[in-house]
C-alpha positions as CSV (number, residue, x, y, z in Angstrom):
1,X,-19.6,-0.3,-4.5
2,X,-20.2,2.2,-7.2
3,X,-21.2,2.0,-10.8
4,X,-20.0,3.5,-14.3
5,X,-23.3,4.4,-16.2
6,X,-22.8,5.1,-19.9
7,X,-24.9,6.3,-21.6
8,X,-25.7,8.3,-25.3
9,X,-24.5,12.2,-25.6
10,X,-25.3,14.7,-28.3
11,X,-22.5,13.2,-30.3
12,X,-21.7,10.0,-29.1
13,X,-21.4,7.8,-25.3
14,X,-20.5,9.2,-22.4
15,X,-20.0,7.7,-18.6
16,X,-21.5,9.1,-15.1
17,X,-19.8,7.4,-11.9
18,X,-22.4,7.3,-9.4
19,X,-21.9,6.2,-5.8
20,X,-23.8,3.3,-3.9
21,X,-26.4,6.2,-3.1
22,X,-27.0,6.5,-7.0
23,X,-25.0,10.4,-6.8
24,X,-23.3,11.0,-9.5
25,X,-19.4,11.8,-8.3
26,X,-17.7,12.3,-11.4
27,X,-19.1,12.8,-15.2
28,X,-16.7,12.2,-18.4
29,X,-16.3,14.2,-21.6
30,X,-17.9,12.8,-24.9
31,X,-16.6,10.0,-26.6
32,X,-17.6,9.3,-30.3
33,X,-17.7,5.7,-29.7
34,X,-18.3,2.5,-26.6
35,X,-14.5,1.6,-27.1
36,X,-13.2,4.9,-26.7
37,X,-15.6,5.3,-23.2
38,X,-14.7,2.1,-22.0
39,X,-11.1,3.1,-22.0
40,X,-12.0,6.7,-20.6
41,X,-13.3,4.0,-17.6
42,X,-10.3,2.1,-17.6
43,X,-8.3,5.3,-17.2
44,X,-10.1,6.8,-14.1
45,X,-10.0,3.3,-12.5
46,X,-6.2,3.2,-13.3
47,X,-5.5,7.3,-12.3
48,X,-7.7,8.0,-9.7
49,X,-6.3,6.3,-6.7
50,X,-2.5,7.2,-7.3
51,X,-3.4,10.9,-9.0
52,X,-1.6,13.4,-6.9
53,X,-4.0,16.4,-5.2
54,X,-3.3,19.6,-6.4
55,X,-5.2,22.2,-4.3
56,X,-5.4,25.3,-6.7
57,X,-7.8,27.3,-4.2
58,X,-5.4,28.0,-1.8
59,X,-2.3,30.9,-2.9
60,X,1.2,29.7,-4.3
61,X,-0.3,26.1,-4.8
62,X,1.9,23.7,-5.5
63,X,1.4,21.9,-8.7
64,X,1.4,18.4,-9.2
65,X,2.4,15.8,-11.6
66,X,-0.1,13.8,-13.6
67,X,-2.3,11.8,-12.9
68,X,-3.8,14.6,-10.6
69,X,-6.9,15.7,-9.4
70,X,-7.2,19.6,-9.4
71,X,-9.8,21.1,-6.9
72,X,-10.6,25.0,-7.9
73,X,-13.5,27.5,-7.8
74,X,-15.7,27.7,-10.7
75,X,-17.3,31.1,-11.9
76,X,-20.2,30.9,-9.4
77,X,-17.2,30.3,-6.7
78,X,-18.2,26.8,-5.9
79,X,-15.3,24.2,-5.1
80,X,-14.8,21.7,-8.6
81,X,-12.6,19.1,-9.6
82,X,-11.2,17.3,-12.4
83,X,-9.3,14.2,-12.7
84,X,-6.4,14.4,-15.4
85,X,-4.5,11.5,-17.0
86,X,-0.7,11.4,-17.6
87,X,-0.7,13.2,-20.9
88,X,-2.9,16.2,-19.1
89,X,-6.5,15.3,-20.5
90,X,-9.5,15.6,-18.5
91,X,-10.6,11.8,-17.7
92,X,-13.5,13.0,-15.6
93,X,-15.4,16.2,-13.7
94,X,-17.7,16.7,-10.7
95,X,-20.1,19.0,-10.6
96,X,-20.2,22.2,-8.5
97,X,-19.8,22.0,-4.3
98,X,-20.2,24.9,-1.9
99,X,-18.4,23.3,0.6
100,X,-14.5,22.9,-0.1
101,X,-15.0,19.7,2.1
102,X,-17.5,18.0,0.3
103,X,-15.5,18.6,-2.9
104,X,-12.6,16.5,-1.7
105,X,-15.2,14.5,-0.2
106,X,-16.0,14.0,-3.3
107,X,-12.7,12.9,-4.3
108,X,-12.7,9.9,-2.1
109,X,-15.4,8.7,-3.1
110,X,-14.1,8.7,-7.0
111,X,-10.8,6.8,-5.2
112,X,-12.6,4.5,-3.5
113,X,-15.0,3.3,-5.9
114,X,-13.7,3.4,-9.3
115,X,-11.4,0.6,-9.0
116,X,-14.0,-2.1,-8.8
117,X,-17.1,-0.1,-10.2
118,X,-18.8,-2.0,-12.3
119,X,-20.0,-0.8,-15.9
120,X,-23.9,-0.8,-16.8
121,X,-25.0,0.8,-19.6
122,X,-28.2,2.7,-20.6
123,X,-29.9,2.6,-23.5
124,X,-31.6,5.7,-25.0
């Protein structure tokens, strides 16, 4: 089972999801406070496993409802993706794959190991 690590930002708390393997799979933006972090947790573990796959590498995509995760090239032209809630905000990102396989691989993992993640959190 994974983990939600928070931990201090610049300007406030933000969370890493990191698999049993201690990778990190998905990072969040930068909340200004614990509350507002715990429920950017409790949004991913609500979106991620019914969020939709919208796949916008490939031409004439078909775009998806929210929740969705979108999987696209970044400016180096490695695979990405981002995890968005119902009202369109980013919940969480991962980091840059060069293999379009691993980035969905990637994706799995956030499915299967939000939901029961648990949440540790690191001091500075």
């Amino acid at each position: 089972m994974g983990k939600f690590v928070i931990k201090p930002a610049k300007r406030g708390v933000m969370f890493n999801l990191k698999a049993n393997n201690n990778e990190i799979i998905a990072t969040s933006e930068t909340y200004t406070t614990d509350a507002a972090c715990k429920n950017g947790i409790q949004s991913l573990r609500t979106n991620a496993p019914v969020a939709a796959l919208e796949d916008q590498t490939v031409d004439n995509f078909e775009q998806k409802k929210h929740p969705k995760f979108e999987v696209y090239r970044d400016k180096a032209g490695e695979f990405r993706f981002r995890l968005k809630a119902r009202n369109g905000e980013i919940i969480a990102a991962s980091e840059g794959y060069k293999q379009k396989a691993s980035c969905l691989n990637g994706i799995e993992s956030v499915r299967k190991n939000a939901p029961e993640a648990e949440i540790v959190e690191e001091k500075e």
